[in-house]
N, C-alpha and C positions, 0 to 999 in steps of 0.2 A: 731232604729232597725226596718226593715221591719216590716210592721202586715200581716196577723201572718205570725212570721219566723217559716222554716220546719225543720224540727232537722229529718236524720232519721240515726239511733244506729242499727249496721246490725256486725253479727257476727254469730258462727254456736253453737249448741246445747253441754251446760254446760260452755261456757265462761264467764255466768254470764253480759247475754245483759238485760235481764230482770231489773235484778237489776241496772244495769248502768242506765237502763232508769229512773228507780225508785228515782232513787241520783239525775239526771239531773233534771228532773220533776219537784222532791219536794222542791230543791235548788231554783228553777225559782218560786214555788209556795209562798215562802219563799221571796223572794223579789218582790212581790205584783203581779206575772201574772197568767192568766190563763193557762194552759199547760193543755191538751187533747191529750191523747195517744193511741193508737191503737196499738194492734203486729199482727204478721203472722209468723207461726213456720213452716218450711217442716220437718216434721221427727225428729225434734227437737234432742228427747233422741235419736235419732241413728247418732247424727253429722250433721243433714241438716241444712241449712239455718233458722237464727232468725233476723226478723226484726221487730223494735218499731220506730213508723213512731211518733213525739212529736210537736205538732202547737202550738205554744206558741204566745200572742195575751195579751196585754193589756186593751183591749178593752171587748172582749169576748170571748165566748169559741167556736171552730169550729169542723167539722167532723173529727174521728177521722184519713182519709183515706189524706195522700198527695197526689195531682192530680201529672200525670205522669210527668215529667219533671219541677217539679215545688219545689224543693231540694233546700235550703239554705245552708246547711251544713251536711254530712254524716260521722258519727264518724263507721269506721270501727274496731271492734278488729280481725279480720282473714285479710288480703290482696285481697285475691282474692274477696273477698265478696265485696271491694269496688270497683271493676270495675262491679260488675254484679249490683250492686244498680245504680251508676253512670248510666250506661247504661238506664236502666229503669226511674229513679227520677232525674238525673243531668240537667247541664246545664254548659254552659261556665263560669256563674258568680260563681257556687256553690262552697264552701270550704270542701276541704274533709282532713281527718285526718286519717291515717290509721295504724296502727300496724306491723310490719314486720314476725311476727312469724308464719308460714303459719300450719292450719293445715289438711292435709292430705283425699282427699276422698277415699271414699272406690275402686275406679280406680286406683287412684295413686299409691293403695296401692300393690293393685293386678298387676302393669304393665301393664294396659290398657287403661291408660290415663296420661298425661305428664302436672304437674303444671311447670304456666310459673316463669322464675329466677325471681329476685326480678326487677332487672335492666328493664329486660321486660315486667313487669306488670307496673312498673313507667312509663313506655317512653307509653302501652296503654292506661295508665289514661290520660297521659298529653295532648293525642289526643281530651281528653272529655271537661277537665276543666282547669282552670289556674292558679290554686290554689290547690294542693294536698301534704301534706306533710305527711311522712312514720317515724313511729319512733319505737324503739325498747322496745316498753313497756313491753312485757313480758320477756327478758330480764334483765329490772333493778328491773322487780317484783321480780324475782328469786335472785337478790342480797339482798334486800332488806329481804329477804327469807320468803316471801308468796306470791307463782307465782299468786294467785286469784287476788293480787292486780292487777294485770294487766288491770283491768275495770275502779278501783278510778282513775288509769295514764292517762287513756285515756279520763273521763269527764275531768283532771285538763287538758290535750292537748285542750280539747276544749277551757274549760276555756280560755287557754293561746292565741287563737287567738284573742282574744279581742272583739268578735260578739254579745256576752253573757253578759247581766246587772248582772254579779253575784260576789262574794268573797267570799273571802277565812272565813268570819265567817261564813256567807252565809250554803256554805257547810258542814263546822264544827258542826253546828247546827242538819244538817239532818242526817251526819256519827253519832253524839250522840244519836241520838234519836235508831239506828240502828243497835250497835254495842255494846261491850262491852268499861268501861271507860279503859279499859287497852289495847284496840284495835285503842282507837282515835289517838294519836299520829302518830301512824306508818301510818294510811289511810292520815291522813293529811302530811305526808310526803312523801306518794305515790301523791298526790294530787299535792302538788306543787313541785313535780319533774316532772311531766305529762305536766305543765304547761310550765316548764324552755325547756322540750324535744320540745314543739312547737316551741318554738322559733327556734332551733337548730335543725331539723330534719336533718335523714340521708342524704348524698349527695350518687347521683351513677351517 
């Protein structure tokens, strides 16, 4: 694995990016790395932009700040939010992972601003990186019937590309320490259906 690889979890205010970073983090802390996290909130509690920038490093621990274009990997839970990081942290090499469930700014909301289709936000990541797959995690959250899971889906999507020195006790470890014991099942089975949805991501 690159030192240090840049992990950045960007998603908008109440998705529960905090916590994802929190799970990813302590997973990696967990199997013997350093992880150093930094966030940046616009507006947070009123829907803006949440980002947790995560340098994880074998070696030692680094700033908590990813230099601009210097992105290993960006787990998106909103859509749009992963072209506006890309943009800023990507690169050709970088892996992005992103959620299809889009949610809504307060333009969009009012008719004064137009979110792009799904199709057309795919086709302008694909411009950035080489590597981006969309998957319907909030979605299988809501089957599963706790749409929050939609965060656990999306570390185990990480997981599933394979970038990450981590498993599945790994994480099991860190959902215990965090949850209730009648809660673990289900995140572990949010977790590796997260993982199986990497493989298989949507086609458009």
């Amino acid at each position: 694995m690159i030192d240090p690889f840049n992990i950045i979890i960007t998603g908008v205010g109440g998705q529960g990016n905090v916590l994802a970073a929190r799970m990813l983090g302590n997973t990696l802390t967990k199997a013997g790395y350093y992880v150093t996290i930094g966030e940046t909130f616009g507006a947070s509690q009123r829907g803006g932009s949440v980002m947790s920038h995560l340098r994880v490093s074998k070696e030692s621990s680094w700033s908590p700040q990813i230099p601009k274009g210097k992105a290993h990997l960006i787990i998106a839970l909103e859509p749009i939010e992963s072209l506006r990081v890309l943009a800023a942290y990507g690169n050709r090499d970088v892996k992005v992972v992103s959620n299809t469930r889009p949610i809504y700014p307060v333009g969009v909301i009012c008719g004064d601003l137009a979110y792009p289709s799904l199709p057309d936000l795919n086709t302008a990541v694909a411009q950035l990186c080489d590597d981006a797959r969309f998957i319907n995690a909030t979605e299988e959250a809501v089957a599963l019937g706790h749409p929050i899971l939609s965060n656990v889906i999306m570390v185990g999507a990480a997981a599933g590309l394979g970038l990450l020195p981590i498993d599945d006790e790994s994480f099991k470890s860190v959902i215990s320490e965090n949850v209730p014991e009648s809660k673990i099942d289900i995140n572990m089975k949010a977790y590796r259906k997260g993982k199986e949805m990497a493989v298989d991501p949507v086609k458009f």
